[in-house]
N, C-alpha and C positions, 0 to 999 in steps of 0.2 A: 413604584407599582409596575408592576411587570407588562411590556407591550404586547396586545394577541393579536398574531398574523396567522390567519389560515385562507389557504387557498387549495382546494380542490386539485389535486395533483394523480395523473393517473400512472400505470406504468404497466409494462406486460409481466413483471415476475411476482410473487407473495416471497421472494426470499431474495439476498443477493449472494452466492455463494460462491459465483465466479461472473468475470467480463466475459467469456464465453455466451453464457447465457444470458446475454443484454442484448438490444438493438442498438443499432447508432441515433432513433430516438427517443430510447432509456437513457444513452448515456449522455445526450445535449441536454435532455429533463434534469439530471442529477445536478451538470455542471453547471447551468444554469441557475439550479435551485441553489447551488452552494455558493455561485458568486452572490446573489443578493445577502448572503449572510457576512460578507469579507466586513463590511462596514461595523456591523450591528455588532464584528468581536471588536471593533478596537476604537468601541464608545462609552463612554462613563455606563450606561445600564446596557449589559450583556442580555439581558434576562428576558425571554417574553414566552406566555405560556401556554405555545400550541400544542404541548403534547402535558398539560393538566389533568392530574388523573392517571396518564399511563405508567404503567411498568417497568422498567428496561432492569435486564439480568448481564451481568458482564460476566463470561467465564472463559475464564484465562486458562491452558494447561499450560503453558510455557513463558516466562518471561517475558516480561515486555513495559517499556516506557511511553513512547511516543503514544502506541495506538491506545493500549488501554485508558492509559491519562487523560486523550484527544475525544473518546468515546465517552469517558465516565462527564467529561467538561461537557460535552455536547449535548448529551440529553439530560443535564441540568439546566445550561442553558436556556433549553424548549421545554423547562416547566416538569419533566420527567419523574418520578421515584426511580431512582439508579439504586440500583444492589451489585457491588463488586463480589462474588464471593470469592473468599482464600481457598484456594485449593487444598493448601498443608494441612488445613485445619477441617477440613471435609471428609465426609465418609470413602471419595475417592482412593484415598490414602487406607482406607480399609479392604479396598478390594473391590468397593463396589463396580460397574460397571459404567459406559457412554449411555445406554439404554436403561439404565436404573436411574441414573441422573436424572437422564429428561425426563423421564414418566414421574421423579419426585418434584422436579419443577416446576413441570407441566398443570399437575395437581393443584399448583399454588398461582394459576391466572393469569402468567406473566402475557406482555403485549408483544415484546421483543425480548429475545435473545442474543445476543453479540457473543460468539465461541474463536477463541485461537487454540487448537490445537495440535498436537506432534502426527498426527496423522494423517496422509493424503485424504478426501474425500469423508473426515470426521463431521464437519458440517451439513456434507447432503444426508447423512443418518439423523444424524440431530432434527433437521425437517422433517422428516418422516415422521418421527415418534411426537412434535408437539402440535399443537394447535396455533399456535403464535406465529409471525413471523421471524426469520435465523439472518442477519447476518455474518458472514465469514470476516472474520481479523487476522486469517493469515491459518492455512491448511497444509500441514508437513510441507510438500517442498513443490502443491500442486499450486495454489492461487490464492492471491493477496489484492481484492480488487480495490477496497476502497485505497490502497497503496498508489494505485497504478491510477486511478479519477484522481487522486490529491497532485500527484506528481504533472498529472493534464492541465489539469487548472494551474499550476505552478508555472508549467510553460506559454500557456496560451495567457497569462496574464501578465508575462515578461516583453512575449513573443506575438504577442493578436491573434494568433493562429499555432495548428499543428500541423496542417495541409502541407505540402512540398518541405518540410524541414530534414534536414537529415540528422538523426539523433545516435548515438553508438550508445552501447549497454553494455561497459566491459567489467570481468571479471568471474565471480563462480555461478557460471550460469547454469549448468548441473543440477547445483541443487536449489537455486534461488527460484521462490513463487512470485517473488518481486518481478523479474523478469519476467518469467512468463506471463502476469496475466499485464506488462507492459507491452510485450510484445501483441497478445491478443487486440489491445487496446489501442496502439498508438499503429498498427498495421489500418482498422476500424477508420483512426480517424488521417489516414492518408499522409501519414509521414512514411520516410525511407528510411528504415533501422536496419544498422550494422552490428552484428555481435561480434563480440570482440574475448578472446578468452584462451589460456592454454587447451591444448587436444583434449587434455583429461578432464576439464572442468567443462566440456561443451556436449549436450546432447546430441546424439545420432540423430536423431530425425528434425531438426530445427529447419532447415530448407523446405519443407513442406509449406511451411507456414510464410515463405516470400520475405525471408530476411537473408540479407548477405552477411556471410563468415567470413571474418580473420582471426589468424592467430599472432599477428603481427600488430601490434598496439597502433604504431605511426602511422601504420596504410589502414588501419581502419578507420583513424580518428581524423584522414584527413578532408578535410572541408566540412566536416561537422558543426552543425549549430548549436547542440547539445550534447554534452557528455557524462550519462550514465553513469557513476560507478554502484558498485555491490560490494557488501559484506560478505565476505568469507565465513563461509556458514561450516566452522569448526564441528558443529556438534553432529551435524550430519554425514560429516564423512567418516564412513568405516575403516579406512585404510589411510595410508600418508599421501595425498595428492602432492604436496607439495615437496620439493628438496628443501626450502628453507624460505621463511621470511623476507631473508634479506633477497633472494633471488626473486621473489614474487614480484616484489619492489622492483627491481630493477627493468623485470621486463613488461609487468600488466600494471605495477602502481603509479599511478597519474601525478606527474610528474609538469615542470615546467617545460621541460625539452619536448616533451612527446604533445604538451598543450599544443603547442607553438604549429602543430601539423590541421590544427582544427580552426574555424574560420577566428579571425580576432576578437568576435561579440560571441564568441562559443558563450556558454552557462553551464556551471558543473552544477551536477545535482548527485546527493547519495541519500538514500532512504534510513541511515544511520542504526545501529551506532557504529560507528566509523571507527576503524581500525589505524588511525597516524600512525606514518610511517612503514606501512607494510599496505593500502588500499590506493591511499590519497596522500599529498605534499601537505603538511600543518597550515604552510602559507596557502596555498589554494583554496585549500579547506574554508579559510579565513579569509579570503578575499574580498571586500564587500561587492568591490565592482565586478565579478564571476561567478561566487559561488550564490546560490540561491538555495542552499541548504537550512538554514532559519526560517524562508519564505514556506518550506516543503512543511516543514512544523506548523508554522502558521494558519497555513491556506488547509491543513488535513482537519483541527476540527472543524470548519468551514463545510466541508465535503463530508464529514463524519454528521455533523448537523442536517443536512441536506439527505442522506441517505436514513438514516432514523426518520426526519420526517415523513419520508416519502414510502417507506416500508413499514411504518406503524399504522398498526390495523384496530 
């Protein structure tokens, strides 16, 4: 039989569409709300039904493993009606429109929305047009928040805290939403973040936002307690950023030698899927005692649950 927990949970936004638009007590609310869930996933009954009766819509434009999976388990978990719809097999594919979508969706009572889309800023349209609440699963190459809460909770549940740490975030920070709304988040919660990245993969205005630049892997990564990597986000770039694989490797892929400049209890984290041999080292990757990458899987329906409850209306 399914257990009911509900607790009156308040928050300033009706939508999460970015870490920008959160306070730092939205986002202890979140974290908070998701660590009491860490248990509840890895006990004989997952199941309890505080979101009985509701809605959830999952629609994916793009590819995706971890989040879609982690969202559709999560508001099953809390009792939900989940609807993944195929995109292939939608009218999308005919032409229709973001704003035909929703108003068709809309139509049909949902409570929640969960949208990943190829376009900056496709999410805040999406609220516009429905009456429900939108979570964001990741928006062209602007913001990926519950990415950046899972990745918080991952550290702060290794680490007791994210205050005074110094985290680097290396690789295609250009076009990663991963980074960005890390960076929004992990400035918030009082860490020292280094970005770390070839010239070409690094946006112009990043300094505004009180992060230190290198483009030298070792001098960024050195005394780091956390280390970052990113996916090289292929499908975004229009032109050849890179000379080659093997040289990516050599100079930005995390490697043992370039570990070695970061504090000895460093933790690698990559938000996957992981690119072996051209992002990260297989062995590192694999490390049980460093890598916290599994934990990242883990702890994000935790935070995918937490955010559902708290944004279902």
């Amino acid at each position: 039989m399914a257990t009911k927990i509900n607790k009156a949970i308040k928050i300033s936004q009706k939508h999460l569409l970015g870490i920008q638009d959160l306070s730092i007590n939205d986002v202890n609310l979140i974290l908070e709300e998701a660590s009491s869930f860490i248990d509840l996933n890895k006990s004989k009954n997952k199941k309890i039904d505080s979101l009985s009766g509701k809605t959830q819509i999952n629609l994916f434009f793009e590819p995706s493993t971890r989040t879609q999976s982690s969202f559709e388990l999560a508001g099953k978990r809390l009792g939900a009606d989940v609807m993944s719809m195929n995109i292939t097999n939608s009218a999308i594919k005919k032409g229709e429109t973001l704003i035909d979508t929703a108003m068709t969706l809309n139509a049909m009572h949902p409570d929640l929305i969960v949208i990943r889309h190829q376009d900056s800023g496709a999410c805040n349209l999406l609220s516009q047009k429905v009456n429900c609440a939108v979570i964001n699963a990741g928006d062209g190459r602007r913001e990926h928040p519950t990415q950046a809460l899972l990745d918080a909770l991952t550290i702060i549940t290794r680490k007791k805290k994210i205050e005074g740490l110094r985290i680097a975030i290396c690789g295609d920070i250009l076009h990663s939403r991963v980074a960005r709304s890390n960076i929004y988040l992990l400035n918030m919660l009082g860490a020292e973040v280094n970005i770390i990245a070839p010239t070409n993969l690094m946006p112009k205005d990043l300094e505004k936002f009180g992060v230190k630049i290198f483009s030298n892997m070792k001098e960024g990564l050195k005394d780091c307690d956390i280390v970052m990597m990113l996916r090289l986000q292929n499908e975004r770039m229009s032109s050849s950023f890179l000379a080659s694989n093997r040289e990516y490797y050599e100079y930005y892929g995390l490697t043992q030698d370039k570990l070695a400049f970061a504090k000895n209890d460093a933790l690698i984290m990559h938000p996957g899927p992981m690119n072996r041999g051209i992002e990260i080292d297989t062995k590192l990757a694999d490390d049980i005692n460093k890598s916290v990458i599994r934990e990242q899987v883990e702890l994000g329906v935790a935070v995918r649950m937490a955010c559902l409850k708290i944004f279902f209306k």
